[in-house]
C-alpha positions as CSV (number, residue, x, y, z in Angstrom):
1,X,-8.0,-20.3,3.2
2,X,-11.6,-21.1,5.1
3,X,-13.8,-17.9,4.7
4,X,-14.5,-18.0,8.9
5,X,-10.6,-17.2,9.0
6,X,-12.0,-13.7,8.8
7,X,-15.5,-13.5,9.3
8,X,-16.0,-15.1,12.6
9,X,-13.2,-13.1,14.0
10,X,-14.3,-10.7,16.2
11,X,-11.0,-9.2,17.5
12,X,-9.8,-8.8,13.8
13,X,-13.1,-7.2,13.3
14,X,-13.4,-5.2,16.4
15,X,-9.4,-3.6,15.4
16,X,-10.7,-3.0,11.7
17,X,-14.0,-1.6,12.1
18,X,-12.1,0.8,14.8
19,X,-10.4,2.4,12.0
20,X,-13.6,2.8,9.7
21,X,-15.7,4.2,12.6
22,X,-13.1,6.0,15.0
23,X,-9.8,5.3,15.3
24,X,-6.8,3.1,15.3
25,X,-2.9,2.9,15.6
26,X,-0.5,0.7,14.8
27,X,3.5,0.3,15.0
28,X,4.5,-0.7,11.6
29,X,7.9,0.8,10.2
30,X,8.5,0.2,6.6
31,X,11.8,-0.3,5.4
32,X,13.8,3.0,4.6
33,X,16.3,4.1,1.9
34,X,17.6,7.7,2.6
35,X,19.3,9.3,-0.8
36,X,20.6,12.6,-0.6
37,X,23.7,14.3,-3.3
38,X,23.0,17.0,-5.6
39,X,22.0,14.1,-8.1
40,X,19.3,13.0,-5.4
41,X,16.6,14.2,-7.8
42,X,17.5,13.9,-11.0
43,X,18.5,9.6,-10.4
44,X,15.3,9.3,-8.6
45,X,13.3,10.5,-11.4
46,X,15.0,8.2,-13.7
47,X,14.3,4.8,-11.6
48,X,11.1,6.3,-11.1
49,X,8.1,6.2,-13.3
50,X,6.5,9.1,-11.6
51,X,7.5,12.7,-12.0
52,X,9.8,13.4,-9.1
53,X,10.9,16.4,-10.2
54,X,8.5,18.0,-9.4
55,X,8.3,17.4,-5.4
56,X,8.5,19.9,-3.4
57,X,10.2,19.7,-0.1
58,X,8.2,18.4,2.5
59,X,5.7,16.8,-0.1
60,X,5.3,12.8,-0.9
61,X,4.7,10.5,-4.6
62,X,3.0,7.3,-4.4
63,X,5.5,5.3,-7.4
64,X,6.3,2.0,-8.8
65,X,9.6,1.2,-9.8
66,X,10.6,-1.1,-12.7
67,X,12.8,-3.3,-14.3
68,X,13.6,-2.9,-18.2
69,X,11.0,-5.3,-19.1
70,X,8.3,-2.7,-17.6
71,X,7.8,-5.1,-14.8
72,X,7.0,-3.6,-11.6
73,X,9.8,-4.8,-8.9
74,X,9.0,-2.6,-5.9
75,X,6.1,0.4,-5.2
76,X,7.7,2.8,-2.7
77,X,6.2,6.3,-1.4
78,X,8.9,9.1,-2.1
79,X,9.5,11.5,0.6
80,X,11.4,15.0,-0.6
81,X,12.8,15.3,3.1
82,X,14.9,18.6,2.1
83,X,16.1,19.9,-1.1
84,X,18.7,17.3,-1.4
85,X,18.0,14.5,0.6
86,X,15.1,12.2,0.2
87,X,13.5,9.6,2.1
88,X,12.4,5.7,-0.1
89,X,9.4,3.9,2.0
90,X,9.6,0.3,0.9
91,X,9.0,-3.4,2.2
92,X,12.6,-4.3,0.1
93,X,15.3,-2.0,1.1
94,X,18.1,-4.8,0.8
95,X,16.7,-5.1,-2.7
96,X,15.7,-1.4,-3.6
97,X,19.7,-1.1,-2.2
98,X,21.0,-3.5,-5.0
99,X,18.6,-1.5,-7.8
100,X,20.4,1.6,-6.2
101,X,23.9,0.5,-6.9
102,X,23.7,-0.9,-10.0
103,X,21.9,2.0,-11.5
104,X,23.7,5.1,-10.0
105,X,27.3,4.8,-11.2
106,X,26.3,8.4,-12.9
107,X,24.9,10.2,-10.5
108,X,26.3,12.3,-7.6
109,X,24.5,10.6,-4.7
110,X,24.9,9.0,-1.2
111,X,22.3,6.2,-0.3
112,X,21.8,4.0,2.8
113,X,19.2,2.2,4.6
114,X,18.0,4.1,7.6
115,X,15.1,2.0,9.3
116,X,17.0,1.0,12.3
117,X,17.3,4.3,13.1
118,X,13.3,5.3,12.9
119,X,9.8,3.7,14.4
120,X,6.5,4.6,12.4
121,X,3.2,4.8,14.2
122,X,0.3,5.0,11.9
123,X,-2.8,6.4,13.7
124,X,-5.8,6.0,11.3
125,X,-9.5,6.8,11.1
126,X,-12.3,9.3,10.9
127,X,-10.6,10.9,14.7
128,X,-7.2,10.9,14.0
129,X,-6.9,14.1,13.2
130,X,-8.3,15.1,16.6
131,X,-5.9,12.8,18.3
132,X,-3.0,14.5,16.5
133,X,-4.1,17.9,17.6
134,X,-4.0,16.6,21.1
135,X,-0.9,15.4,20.8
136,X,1.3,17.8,18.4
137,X,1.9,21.0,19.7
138,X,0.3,23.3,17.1
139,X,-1.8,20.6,15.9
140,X,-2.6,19.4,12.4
141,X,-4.7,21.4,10.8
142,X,-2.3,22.5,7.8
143,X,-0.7,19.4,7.1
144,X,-2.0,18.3,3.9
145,X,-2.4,14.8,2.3
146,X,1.2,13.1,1.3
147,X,3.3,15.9,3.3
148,X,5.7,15.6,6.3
149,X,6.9,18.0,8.4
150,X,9.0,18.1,12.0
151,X,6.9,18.6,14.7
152,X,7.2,18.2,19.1
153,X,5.1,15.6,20.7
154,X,5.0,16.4,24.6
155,X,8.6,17.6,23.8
156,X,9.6,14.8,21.8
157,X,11.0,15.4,18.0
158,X,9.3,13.7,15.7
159,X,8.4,14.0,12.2
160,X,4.7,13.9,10.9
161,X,3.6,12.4,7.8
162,X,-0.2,12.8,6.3
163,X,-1.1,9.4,4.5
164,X,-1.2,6.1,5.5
165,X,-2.3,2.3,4.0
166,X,-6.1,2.1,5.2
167,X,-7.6,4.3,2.5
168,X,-8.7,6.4,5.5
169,X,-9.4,10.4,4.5
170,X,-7.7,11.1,7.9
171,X,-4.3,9.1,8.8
172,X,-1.2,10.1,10.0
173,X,2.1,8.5,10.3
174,X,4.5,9.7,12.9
175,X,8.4,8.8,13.1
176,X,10.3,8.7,15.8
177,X,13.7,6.9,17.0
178,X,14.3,4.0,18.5
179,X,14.5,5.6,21.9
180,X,11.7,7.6,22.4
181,X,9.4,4.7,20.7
182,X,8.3,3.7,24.2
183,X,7.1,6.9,25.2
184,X,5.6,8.2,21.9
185,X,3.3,5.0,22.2
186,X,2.2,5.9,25.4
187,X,1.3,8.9,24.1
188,X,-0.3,8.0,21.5
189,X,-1.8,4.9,23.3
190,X,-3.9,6.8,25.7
191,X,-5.1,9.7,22.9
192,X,-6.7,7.0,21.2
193,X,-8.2,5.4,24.1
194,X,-9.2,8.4,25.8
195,X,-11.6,8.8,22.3
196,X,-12.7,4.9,21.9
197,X,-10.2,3.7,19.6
198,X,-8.0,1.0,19.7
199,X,-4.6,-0.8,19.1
200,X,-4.4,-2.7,16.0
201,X,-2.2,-5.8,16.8
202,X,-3.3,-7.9,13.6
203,X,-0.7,-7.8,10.4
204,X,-3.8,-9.4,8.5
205,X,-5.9,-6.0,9.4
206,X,-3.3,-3.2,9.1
207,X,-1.7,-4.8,6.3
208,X,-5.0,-7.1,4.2
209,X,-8.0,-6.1,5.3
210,X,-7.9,-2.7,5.9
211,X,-5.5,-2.1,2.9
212,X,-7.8,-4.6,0.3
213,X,-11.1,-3.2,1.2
214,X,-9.6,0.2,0.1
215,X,-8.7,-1.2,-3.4
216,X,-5.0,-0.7,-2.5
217,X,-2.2,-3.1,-3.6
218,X,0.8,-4.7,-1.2
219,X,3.3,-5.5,-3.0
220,X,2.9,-9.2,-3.8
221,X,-0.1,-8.4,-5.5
222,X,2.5,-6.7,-8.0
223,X,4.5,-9.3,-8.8
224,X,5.8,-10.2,-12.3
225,X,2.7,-7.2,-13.4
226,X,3.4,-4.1,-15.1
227,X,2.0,-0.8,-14.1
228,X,-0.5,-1.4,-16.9
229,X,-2.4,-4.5,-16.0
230,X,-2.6,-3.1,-12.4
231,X,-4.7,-0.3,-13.4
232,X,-1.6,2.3,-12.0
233,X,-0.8,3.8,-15.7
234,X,-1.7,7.3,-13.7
235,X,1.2,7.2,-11.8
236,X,3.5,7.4,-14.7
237,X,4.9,10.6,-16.3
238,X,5.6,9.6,-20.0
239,X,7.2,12.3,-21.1
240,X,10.5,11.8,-19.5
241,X,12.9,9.1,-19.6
242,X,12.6,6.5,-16.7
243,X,14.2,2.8,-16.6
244,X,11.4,0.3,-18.3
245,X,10.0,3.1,-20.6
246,X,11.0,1.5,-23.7
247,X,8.9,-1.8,-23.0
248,X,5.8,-0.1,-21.2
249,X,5.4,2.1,-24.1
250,X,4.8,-1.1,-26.1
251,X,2.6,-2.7,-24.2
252,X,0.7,0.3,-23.8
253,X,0.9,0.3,-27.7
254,X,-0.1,-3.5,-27.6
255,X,-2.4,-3.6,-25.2
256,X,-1.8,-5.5,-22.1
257,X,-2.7,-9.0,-21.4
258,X,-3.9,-9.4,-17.7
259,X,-5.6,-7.0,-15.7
260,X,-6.3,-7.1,-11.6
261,X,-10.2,-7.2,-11.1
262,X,-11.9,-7.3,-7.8
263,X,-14.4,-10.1,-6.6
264,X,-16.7,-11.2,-3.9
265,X,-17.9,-14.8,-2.9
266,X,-21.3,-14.9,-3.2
267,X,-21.5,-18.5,-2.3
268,X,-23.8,-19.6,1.0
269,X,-21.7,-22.5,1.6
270,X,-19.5,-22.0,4.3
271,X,-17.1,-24.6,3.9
272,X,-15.2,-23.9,0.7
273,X,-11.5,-23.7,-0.1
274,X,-9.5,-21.0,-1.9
275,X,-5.8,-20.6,-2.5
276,X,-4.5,-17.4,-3.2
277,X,-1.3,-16.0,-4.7
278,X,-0.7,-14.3,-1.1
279,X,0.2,-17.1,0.6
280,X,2.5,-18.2,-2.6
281,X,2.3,-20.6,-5.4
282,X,0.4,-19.4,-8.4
283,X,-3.2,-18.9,-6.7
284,X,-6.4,-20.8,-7.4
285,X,-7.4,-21.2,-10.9
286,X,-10.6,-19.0,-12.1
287,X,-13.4,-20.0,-14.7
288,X,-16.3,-18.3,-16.5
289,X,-19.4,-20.4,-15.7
290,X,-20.3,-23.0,-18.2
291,X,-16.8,-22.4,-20.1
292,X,-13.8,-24.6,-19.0
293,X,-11.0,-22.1,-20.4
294,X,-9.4,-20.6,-17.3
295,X,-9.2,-17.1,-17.3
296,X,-6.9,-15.9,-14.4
297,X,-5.7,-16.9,-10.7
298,X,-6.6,-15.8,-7.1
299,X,-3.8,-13.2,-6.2
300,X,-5.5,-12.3,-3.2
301,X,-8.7,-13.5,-1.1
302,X,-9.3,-11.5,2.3
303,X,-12.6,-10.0,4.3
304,X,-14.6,-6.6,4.2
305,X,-15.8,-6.2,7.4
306,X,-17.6,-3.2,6.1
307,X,-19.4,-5.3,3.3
308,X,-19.4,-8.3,5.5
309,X,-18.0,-9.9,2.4
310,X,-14.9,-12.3,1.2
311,X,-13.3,-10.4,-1.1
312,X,-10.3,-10.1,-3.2
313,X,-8.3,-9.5,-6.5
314,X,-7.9,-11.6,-9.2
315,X,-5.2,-11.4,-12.0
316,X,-7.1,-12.3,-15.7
317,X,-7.3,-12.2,-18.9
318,X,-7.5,-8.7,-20.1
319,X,-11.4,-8.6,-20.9
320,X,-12.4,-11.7,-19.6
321,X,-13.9,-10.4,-17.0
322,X,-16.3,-7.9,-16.7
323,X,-18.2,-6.3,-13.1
324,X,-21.3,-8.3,-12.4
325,X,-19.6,-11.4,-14.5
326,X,-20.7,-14.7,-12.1
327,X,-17.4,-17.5,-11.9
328,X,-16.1,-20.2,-10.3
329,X,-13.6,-20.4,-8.4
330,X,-12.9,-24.6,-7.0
331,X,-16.0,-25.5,-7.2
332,X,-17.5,-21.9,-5.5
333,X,-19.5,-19.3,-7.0
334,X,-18.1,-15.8,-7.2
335,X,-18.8,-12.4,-8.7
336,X,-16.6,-9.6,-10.1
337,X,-16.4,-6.5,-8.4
338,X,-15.4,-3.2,-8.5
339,X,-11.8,-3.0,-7.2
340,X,-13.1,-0.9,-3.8
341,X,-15.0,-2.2,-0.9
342,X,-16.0,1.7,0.3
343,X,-17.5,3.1,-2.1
């Protein structure tokens, strides 16, 4: 990837810096699992990591789930919906469905995907809030961080979520169905508008840029990693039983091996070439300057427009690589950085 594939883009930039500096929406419905019973709780809290049950109704949990092995095989937002019935955010549902079946053969559940049946809008930025207060009748103001809640929109149902993938203090997420998508859009089109913002039509900006700058993961980065090397040990509650505990425990005991680190390029060429793991295969190959033993690969390589900077993650050696540490990366120099592009 050419580092201008970003930089010299001024419509990517123009859509990202309007959710740093104002606002920004976005139609991007992730997948949905909706698993309700009166065993709803107690399996989630065993496939996930996280404590789950301890969500209130009307609350979210930012989770990984795992395989035995401790390997990370999705990272899903858990939505307590009511007290029985919860709502799974995910880019897998067909294979978060599979994990579901094959793992609940105990548990008095019901589970079925459910993203046909809902749109998400993700309005984003420093004046989201006061677009959502134009546009929900009794506003915003008490909705806190990871919460969701029904809610009227110019007389259309919806329901309002507090969070969103930008890294943003203020963003909202608003679901609605299939048949009033049209007209929540217009909506929420001309709030934005009417304050400066803009649409965000680029995947690479709602879903890289935006997301990377932030320090947050997408769930490729994950692949094949455990919570451990991605720095997410935070999100697990170790003192209940949850599927992969077994092996986690000894690596945690162990120590892990690789570790995610951020980087910039720091390199005044302009014509360089970096593969990344994001695009598949296995990323380019990283070395220590003046050393020729390779110490991790590229898993991703994007753009801060806020930094004006090509930046990234890489997967290494655990303690190869240290903030301020200058590499190489095909033939390019590079520095490690902190893991968050907004600080």
């Amino acid at each position: 990837m050419y580092k201008n594939t970003f930089k010299d883009d001024e419509w990517k930039r123009s859509e990202h810096m309007a959710v740093r500096e104002n606002v920004g929406y976005y139609l991007f419905t992730h997948q949905l699992m909706e698993v309700s019973g009166p065993d709803a709780q107690r399996f989630l809290d065993w496939i996930c990591p996280n404590n789950i049950a301890s969500l209130k109704v009307g609350r979210d949990r930012y989770t990984t789930i795992l395989n035995d092995e401790g390997t990370i095989i999705d990272d899903v937002v858990v939505m307590r919906m009511e007290e029985e019935k919860f709502w799974v955010s995910t880019l897998y549902a067909t294979n978060l469905d599979d994990w579901i079946y094959f793992h609940s053969d105990d548990f008095d559940i019901d589970f079925t995907e459910i993203t046909e049946d809902w749109h998400m809008f993700s309005i984003q930025g420093p004046n989201s809030k006061a677009v959502m207060n134009k546009l929900v009748e009794g506003g915003v103001e008490d909705l806190r961080f990871f919460a969701n809640t029904s809610a009227v929109m110019d007389g259309i149902d919806v329901i309002l979520n507090r969070g969103g993938f930008t890294g943003e203090k203020f963003g909202y997420e608003v679901y609605c169905t299939p048949d009033d998508a049209d007209a929540v859009q217009d909506l929420i089109d001309a709030a934005v508008k009417e304050l400066g913002g803009k649409e965000v039509t680029e995947f690479q900006v709602f879903a890289w840029t935006l997301p990377t700058e932030a320090g947050f993961y997408y769930m490729r980065d994950l692949n094949g990693i455990n919570p451990l090397e991605a720095g997410l040990d935070k999100n697990i509650n170790w003192d209940k039983d949850f599927i992969g505990k077994e092996a986690l425990l000894r690596i945690k005991e162990e120590g892990p091996e690789r570790e995610i680190v951020g980087f910039e390029i720091c390199d005044e060429n302009e014509d360089y070439y970096i593969r990344s793991r994001q695009y598949g295969g296995p990323g380019e190959p990283v070395f220590i300057e003046g050393e020729e033993e390779e110490v991790g690969r590229v898993a991703k390589l994007v753009y801060s427009y806020v930094k004006n900077v090509n930046n990234g993650y890489i997967l290494a050696k655990k303690d190869r690589l240290h903030i301020g540490d200058h590499i190489t990366i095909h033939g390019t120099k590079c520095v490690i950085t902190e893991k968050n592009w907004l600080n």
